[in-house]
C-alpha positions in Angstrom: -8.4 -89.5 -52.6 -7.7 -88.4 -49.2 -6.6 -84.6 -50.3 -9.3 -84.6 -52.3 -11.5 -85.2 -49.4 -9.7 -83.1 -47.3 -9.9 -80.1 -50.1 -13.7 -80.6 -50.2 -14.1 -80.1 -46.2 -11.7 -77.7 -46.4 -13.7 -75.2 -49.1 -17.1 -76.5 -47.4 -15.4 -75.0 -44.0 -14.9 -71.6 -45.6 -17.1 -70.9 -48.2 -20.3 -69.4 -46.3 -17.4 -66.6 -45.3 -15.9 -65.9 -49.0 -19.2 -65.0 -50.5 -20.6 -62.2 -51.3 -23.8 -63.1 -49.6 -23.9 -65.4 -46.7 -26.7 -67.6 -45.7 -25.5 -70.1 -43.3 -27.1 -73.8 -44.0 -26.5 -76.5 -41.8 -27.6 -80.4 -43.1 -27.8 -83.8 -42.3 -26.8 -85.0 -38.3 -25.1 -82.3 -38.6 -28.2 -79.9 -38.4 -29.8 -82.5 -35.8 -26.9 -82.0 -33.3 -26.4 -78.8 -33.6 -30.9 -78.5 -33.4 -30.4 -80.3 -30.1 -27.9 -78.4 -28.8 -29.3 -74.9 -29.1 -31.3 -72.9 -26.9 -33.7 -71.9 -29.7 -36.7 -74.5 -30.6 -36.0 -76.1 -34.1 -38.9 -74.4 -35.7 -37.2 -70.9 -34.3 -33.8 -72.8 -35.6 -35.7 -73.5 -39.1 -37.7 -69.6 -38.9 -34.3 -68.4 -38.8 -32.7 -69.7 -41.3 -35.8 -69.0 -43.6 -34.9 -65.4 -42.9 -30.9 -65.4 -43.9 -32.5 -67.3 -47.3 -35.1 -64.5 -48.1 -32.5 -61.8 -47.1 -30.2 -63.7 -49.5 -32.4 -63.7 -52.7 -33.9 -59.9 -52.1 -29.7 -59.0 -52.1 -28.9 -60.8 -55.0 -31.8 -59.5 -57.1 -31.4 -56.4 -56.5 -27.9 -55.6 -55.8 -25.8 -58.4 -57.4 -21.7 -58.3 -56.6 -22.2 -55.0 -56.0 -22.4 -55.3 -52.3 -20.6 -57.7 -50.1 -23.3 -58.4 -46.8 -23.2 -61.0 -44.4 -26.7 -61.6 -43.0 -26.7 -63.9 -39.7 -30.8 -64.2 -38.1 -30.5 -66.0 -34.4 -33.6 -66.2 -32.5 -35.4 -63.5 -35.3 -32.9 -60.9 -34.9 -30.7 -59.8 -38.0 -27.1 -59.0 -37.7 -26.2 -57.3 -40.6 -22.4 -57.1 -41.4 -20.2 -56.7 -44.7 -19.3 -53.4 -47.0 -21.8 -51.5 -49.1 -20.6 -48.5 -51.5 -22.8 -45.8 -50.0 -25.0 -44.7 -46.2 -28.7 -44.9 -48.4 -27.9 -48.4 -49.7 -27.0 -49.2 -46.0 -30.7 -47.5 -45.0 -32.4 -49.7 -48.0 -30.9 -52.7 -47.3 -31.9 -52.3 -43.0 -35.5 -51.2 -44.4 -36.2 -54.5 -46.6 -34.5 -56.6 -43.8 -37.5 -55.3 -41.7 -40.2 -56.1 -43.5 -39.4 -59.7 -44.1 -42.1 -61.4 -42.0 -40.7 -63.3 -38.6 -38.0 -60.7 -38.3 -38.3 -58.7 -34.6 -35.2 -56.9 -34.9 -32.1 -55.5 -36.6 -28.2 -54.8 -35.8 -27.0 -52.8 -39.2 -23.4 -53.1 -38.9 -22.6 -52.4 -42.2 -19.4 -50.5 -43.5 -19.2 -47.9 -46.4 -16.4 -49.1 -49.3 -15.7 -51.5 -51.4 -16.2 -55.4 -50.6 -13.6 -56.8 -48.8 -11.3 -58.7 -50.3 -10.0 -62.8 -50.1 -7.3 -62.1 -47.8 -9.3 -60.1 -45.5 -12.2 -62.5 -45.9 -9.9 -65.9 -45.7 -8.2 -63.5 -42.2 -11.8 -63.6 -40.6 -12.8 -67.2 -41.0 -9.3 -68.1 -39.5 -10.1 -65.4 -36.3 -13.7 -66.7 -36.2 -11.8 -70.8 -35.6 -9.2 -69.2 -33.1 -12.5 -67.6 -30.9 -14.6 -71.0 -31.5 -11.6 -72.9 -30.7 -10.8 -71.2 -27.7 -14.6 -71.3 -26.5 -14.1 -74.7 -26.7 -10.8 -74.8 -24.8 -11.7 -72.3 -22.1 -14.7 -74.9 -21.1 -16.6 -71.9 -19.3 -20.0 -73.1 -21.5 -21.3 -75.0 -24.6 -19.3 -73.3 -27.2 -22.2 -73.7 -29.4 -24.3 -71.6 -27.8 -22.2 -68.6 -29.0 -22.1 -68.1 -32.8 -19.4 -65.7 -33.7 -19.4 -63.8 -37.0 -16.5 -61.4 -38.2 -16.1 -58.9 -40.2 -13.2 -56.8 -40.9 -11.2 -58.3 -37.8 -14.1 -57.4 -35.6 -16.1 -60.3 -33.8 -19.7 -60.3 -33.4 -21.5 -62.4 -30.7 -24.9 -63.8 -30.7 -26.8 -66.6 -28.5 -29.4 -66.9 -25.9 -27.0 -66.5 -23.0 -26.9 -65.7 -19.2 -24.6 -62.8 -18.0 -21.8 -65.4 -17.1 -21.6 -66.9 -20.1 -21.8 -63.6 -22.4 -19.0 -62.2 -20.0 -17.0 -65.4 -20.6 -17.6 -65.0 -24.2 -16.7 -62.0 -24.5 -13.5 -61.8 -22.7 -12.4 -64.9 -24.7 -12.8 -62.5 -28.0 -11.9 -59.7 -26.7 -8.3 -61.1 -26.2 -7.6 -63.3 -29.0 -5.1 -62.8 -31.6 -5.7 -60.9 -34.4 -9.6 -59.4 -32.9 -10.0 -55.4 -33.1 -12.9 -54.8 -31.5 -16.1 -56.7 -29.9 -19.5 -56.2 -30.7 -21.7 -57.9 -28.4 -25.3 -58.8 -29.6 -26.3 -61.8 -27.4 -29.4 -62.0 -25.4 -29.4 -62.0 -22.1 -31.4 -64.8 -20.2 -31.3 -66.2 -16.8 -30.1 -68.8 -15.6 -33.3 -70.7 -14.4 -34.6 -69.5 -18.2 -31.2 -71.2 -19.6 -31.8 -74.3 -17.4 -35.3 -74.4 -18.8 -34.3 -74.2 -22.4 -31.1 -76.5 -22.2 -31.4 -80.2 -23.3 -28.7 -82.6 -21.6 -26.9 -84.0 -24.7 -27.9 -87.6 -25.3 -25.9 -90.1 -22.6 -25.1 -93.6 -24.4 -24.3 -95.4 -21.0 -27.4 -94.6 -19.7 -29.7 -97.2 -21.2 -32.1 -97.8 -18.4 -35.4 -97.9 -18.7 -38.3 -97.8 -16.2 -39.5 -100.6 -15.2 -42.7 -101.5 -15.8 -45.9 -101.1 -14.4 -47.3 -104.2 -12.5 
């Protein structure tokens, strides 16, 4: 039962990575953590993953296997990574990413040749959890306001950061085992705006309430 379990986490863990398509779907208190967490509002959150879903089904339909994108929207901005067999499907796949509705921009970082393979795929989810991991480690800021995406042993960076932060972030990646190359796609913000936008996680000691009114 337990390696069962643990099989099951395990293939929940990487599976977004192995497939051809990638729409990343958070659930459950899972989703309502991370939602709380984040410097985006939950609708932007919800907006956002509306996009990777539409971007998803138009790739499917119209290209099948044939091409191997990851699409990652944060904050209405597409990163577009993966292999596709040719420059003009590269163009028609940027094009149709613009004109789905909510999305402001796009970062085409798509490769020409054939889809990567397992290895390469399974050797990217294991350098994304070494540059996560580290965040965490290096305690510089909330790891989760990064999200890191790689591709072919380069890492891609995205959040709603201030200078520090993306600097931290990016020297982190930069000299991690087994990275090639940074890309760095984060927004820049500052940090009254991030102050502004940042929610103090939820405290359990503090329970008091105010007192009330005579």
């Amino acid at each position: 039962m337990k390696k069962t379990l643990i099989a099951a986490l395990l293939a929940a863990l990487i599976a977004p990575t192995l497939s051809g398509c990638v729409a990343a779907v958070a659930t459950g208190a899972t989703a309502g953590a991370l939602a709380v967490m984040d410097r985006r509002t939950f609708g932007t959150q919800t907006e956002d993953e509306g996009i990777e879903w539409k971007i998803l089904g138009n790739l499917m339909n119209k290209y099948g296997e044939k091409v191997h994108v990851n699409q990652t929207s944060y904050n209405r901005k597409v990163l577009l990574t993966g292999e596709v067999p040719d420059e003009k499907t590269k163009e028609d796949i940027e094009r149709m990413v613009r004109g789905i509705s909510g999305v402001q921009d796009v970062w085409n970082e798509l490769q020409i040749g054939p889809p990567s393979t397992f290895q390469n795929r399974s050797n990217d989810a294991y350098i994304t959890s070494k540059v996560k991991g580290r965040f965490v480690d290096g305690g510089k800021f909330r790891a989760n306001l990064v999200k890191v995406v790689t591709e072919a042993g380069t890492v891609h960076l995205l959040g709603m950061v201030t200078r520090a932060e993306a600097d931290s972030a990016i020297e982190i990646a930069r000299t991690t085992a087994g990275v090639k190359k940074v890309v760095n796609v984060m927004e820049i913000i500052t940090p009254e705006k991030a102050k502004s936008l940042d929610v103090p996680p939820p405290d359990s000691g503090n329970t008091q309430q105010p007192a009330p009114v005579q």
